[in-house]
Backbone as XML, in Angstrom:
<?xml version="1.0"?>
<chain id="A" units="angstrom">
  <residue number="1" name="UNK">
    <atom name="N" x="123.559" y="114.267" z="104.937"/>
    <atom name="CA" x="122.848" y="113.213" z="105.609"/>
    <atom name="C" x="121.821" y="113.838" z="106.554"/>
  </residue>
  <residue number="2" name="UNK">
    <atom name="N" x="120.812" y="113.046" z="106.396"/>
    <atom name="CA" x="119.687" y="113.929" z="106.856"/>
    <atom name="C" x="119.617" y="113.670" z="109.076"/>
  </residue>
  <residue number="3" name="UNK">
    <atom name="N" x="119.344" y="114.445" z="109.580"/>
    <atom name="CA" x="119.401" y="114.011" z="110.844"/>
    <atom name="C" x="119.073" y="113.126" z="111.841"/>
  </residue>
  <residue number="4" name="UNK">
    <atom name="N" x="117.698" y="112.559" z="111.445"/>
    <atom name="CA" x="117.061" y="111.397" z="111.585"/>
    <atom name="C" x="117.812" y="109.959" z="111.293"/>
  </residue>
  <residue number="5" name="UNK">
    <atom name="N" x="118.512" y="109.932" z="110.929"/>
    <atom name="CA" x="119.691" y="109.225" z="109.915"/>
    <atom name="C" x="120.702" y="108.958" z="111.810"/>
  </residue>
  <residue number="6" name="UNK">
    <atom name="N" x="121.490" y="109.694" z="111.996"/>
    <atom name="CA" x="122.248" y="109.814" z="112.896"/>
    <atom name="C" x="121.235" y="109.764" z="114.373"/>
  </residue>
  <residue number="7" name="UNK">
    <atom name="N" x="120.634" y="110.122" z="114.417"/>
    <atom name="CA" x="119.900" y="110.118" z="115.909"/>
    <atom name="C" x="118.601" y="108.503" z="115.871"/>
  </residue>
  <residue number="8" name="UNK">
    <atom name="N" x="118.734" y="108.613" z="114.898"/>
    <atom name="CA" x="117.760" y="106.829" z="114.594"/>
    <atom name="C" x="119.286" y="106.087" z="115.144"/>
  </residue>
  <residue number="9" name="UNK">
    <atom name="N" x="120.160" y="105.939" z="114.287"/>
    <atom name="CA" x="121.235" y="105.303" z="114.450"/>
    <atom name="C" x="121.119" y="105.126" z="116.530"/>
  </residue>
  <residue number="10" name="UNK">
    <atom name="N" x="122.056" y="106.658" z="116.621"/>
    <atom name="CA" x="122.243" y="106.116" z="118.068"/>
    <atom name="C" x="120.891" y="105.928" z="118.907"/>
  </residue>
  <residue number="11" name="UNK">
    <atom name="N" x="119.232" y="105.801" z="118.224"/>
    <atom name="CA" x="118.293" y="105.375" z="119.482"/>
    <atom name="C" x="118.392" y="104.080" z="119.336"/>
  </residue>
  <residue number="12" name="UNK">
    <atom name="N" x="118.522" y="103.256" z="117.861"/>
    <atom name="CA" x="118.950" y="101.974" z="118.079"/>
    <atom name="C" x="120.166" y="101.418" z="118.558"/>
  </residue>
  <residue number="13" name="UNK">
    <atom name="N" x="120.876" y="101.794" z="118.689"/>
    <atom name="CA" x="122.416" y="101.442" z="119.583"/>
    <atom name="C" x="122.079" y="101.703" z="121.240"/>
  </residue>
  <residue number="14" name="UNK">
    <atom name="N" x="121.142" y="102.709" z="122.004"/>
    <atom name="CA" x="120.941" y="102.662" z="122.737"/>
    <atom name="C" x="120.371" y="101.848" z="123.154"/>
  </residue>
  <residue number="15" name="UNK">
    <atom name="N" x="118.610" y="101.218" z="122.389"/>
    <atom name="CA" x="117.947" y="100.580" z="122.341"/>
    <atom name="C" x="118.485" y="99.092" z="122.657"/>
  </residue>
  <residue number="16" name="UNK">
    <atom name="N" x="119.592" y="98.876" z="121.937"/>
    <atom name="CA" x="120.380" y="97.521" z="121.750"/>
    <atom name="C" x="120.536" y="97.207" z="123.152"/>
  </residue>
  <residue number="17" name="UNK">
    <atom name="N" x="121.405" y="98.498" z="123.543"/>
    <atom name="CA" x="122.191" y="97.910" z="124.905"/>
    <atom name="C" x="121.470" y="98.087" z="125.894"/>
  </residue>
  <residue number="18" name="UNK">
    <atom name="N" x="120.305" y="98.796" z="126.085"/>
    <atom name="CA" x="119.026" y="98.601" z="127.038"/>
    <atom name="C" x="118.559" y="96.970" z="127.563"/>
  </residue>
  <residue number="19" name="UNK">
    <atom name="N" x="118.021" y="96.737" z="125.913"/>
    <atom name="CA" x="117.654" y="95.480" z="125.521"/>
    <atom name="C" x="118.127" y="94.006" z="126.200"/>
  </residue>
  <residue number="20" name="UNK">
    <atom name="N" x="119.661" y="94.517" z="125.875"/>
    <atom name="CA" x="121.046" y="93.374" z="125.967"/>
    <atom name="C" x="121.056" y="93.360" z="127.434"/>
  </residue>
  <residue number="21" name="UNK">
    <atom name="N" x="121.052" y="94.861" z="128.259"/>
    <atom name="CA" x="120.984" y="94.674" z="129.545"/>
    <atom name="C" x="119.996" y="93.797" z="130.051"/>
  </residue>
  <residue number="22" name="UNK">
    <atom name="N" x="118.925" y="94.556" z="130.114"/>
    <atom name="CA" x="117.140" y="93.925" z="130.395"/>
    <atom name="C" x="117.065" y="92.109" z="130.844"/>
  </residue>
  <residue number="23" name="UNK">
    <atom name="N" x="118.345" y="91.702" z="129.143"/>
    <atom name="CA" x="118.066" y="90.167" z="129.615"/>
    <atom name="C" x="118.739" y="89.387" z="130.436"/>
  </residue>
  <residue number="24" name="UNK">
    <atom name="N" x="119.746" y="90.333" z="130.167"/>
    <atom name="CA" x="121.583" y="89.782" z="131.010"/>
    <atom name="C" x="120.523" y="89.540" z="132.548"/>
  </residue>
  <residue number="25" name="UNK">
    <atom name="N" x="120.119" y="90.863" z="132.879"/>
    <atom name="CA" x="119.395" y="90.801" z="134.089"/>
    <atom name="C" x="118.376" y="90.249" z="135.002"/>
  </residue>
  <residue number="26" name="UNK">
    <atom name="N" x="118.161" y="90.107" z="134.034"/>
    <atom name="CA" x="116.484" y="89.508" z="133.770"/>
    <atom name="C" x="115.506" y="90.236" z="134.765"/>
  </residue>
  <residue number="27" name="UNK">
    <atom name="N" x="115.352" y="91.706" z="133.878"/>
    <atom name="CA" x="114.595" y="92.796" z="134.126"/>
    <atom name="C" x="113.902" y="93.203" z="132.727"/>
  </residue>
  <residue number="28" name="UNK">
    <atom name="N" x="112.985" y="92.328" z="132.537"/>
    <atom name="CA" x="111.674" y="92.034" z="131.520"/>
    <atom name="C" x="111.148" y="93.324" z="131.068"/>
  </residue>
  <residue number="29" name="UNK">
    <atom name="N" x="111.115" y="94.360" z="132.071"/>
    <atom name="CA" x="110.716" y="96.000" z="131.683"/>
    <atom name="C" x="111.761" y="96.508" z="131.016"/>
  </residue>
  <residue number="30" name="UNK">
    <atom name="N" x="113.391" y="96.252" z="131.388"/>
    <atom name="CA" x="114.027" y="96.752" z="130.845"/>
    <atom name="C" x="114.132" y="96.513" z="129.536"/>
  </residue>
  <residue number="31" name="UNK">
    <atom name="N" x="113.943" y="94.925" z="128.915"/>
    <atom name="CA" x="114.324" y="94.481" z="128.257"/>
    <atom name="C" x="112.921" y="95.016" z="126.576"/>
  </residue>
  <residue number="32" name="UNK">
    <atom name="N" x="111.866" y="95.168" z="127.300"/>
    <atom name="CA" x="110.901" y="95.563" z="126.051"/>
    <atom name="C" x="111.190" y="96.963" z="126.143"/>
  </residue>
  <residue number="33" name="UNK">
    <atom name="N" x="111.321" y="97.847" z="126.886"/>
    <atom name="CA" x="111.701" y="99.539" z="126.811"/>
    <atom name="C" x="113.092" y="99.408" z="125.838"/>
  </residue>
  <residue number="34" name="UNK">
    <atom name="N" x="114.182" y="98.290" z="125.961"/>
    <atom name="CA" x="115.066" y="98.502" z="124.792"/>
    <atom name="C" x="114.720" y="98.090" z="123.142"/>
  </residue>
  <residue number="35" name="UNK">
    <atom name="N" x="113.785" y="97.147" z="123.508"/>
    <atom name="CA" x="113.422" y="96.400" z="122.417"/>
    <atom name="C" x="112.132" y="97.843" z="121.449"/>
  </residue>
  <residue number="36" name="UNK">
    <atom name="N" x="111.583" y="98.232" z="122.417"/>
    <atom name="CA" x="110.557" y="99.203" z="121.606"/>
    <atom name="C" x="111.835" y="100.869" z="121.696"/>
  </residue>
  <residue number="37" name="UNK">
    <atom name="N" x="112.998" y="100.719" z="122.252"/>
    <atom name="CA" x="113.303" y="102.309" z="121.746"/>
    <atom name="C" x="114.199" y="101.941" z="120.226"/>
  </residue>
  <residue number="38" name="UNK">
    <atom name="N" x="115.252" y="100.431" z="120.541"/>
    <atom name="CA" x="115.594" y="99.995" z="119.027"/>
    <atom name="C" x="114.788" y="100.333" z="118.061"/>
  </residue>
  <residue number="39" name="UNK">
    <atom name="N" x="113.684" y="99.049" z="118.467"/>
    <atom name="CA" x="113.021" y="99.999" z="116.678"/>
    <atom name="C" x="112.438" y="101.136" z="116.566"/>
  </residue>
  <residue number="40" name="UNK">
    <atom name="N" x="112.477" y="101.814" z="117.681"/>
    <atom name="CA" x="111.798" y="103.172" z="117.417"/>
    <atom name="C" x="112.826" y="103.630" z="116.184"/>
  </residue>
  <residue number="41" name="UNK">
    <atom name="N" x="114.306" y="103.853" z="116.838"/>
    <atom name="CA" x="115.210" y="104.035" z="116.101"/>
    <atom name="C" x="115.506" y="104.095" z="114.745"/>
  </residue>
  <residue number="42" name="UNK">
    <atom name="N" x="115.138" y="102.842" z="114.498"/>
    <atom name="CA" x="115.156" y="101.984" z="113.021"/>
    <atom name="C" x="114.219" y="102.657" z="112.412"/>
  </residue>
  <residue number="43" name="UNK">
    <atom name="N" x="112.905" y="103.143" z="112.710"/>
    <atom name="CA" x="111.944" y="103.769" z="112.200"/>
    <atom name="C" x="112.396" y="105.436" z="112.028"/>
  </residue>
  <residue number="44" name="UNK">
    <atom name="N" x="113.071" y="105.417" z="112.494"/>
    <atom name="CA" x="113.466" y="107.128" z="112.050"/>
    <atom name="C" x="114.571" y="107.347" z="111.429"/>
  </residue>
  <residue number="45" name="UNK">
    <atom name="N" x="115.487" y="105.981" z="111.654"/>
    <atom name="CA" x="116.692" y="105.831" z="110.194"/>
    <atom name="C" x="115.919" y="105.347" z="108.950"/>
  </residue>
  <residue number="46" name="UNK">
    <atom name="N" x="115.392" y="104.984" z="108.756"/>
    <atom name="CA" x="114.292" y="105.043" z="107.587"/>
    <atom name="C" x="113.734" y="105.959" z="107.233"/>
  </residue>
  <residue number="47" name="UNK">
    <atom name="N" x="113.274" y="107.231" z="108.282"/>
    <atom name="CA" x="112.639" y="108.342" z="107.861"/>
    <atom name="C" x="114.211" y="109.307" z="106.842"/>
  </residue>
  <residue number="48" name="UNK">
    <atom name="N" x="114.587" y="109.241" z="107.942"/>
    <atom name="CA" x="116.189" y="110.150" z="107.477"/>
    <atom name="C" x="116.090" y="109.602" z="106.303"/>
  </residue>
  <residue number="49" name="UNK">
    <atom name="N" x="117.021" y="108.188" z="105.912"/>
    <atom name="CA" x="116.653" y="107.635" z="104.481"/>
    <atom name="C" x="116.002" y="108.415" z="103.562"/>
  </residue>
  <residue number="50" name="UNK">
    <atom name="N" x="114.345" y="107.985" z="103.551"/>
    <atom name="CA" x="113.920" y="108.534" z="102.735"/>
    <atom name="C" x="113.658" y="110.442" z="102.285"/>
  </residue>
  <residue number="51" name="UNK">
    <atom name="N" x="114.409" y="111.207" z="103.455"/>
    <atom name="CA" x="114.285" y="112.018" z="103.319"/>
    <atom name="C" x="115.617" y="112.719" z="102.341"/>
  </residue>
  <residue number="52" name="UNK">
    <atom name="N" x="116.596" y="111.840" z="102.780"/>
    <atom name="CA" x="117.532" y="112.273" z="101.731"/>
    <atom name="C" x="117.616" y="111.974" z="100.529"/>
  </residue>
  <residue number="53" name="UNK">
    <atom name="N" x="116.632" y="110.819" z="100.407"/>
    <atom name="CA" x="116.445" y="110.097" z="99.016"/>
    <atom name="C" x="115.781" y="111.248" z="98.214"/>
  </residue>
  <residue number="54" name="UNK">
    <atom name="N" x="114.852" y="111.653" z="98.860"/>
    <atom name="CA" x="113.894" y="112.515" z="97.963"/>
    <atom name="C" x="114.911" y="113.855" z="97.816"/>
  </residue>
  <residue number="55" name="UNK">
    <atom name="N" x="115.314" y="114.265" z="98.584"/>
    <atom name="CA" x="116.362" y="115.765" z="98.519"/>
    <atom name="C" x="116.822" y="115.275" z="97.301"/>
  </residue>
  <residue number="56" name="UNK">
    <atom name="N" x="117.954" y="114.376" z="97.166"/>
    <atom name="CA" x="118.904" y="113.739" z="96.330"/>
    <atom name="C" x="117.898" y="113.560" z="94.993"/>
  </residue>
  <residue number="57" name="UNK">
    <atom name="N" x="116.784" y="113.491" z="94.834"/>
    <atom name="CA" x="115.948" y="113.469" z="93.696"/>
    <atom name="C" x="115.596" y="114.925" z="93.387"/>
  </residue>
  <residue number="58" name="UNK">
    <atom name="N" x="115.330" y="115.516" z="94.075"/>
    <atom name="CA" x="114.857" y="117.032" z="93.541"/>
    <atom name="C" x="116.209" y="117.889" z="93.310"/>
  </residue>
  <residue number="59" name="UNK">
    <atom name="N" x="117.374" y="117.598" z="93.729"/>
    <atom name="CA" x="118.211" y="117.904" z="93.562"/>
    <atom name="C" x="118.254" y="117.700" z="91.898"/>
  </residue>
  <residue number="60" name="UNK">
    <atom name="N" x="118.329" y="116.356" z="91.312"/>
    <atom name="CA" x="118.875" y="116.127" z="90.162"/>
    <atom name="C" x="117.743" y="116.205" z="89.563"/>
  </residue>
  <residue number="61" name="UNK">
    <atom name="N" x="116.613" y="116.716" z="89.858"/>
    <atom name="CA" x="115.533" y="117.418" z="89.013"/>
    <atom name="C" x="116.285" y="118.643" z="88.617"/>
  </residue>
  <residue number="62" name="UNK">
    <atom name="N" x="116.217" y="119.180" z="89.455"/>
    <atom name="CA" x="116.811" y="121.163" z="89.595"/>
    <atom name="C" x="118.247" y="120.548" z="88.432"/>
  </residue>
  <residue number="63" name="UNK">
    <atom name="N" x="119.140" y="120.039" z="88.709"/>
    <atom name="CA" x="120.211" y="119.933" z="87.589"/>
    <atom name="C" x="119.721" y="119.583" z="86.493"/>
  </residue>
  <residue number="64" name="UNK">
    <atom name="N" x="118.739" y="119.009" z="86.213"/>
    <atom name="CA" x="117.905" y="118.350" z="84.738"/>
    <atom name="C" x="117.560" y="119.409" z="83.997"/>
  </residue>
  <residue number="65" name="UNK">
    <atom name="N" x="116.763" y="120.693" z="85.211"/>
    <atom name="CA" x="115.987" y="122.254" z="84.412"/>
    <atom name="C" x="116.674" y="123.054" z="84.148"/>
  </residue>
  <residue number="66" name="UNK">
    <atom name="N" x="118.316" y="122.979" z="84.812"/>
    <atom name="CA" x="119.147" y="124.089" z="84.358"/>
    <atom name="C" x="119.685" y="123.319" z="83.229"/>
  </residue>
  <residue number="67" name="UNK">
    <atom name="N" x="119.951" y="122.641" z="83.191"/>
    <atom name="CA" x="120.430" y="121.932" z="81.405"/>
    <atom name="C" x="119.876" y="122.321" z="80.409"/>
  </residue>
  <residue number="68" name="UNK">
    <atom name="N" x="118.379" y="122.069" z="80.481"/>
    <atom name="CA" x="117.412" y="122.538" z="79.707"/>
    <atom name="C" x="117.599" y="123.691" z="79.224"/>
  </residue>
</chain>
């Protein structure tokens, strides 16, 4: 699992409870600094994603050429 994967994960879990605070509080700065580090998050569990996607493809390229 690629690392971006795990550290996206916990910036959106951080992000969440920033967020969740921000409104409980009603501290409006807090609440968009959680809202923009969440999806920061989300945007780099997507990167991870696709980075293992593609590994996981060249991988079963490389097993395709040794068959050959």
């Amino acid at each position: 699992m690629d690392k971006n994967r795990t550290e996206g994960t916990k910036r959106e879990i951080k992000g969440t409870i920033k967020e969740v605070t921000g409104k409980v509080t009603g501290n409006k700065s807090k609440e968009i600094a959680g809202n923009i580090e969440k999806n920061t998050g989300k945007v780099q569990k997507s990167l991870g994603r696709a980075a293992d996607q593609m590994r996981d493809a060249a991988r079963r390229d490389d097993d395709l050429d040794r068959e050959t």
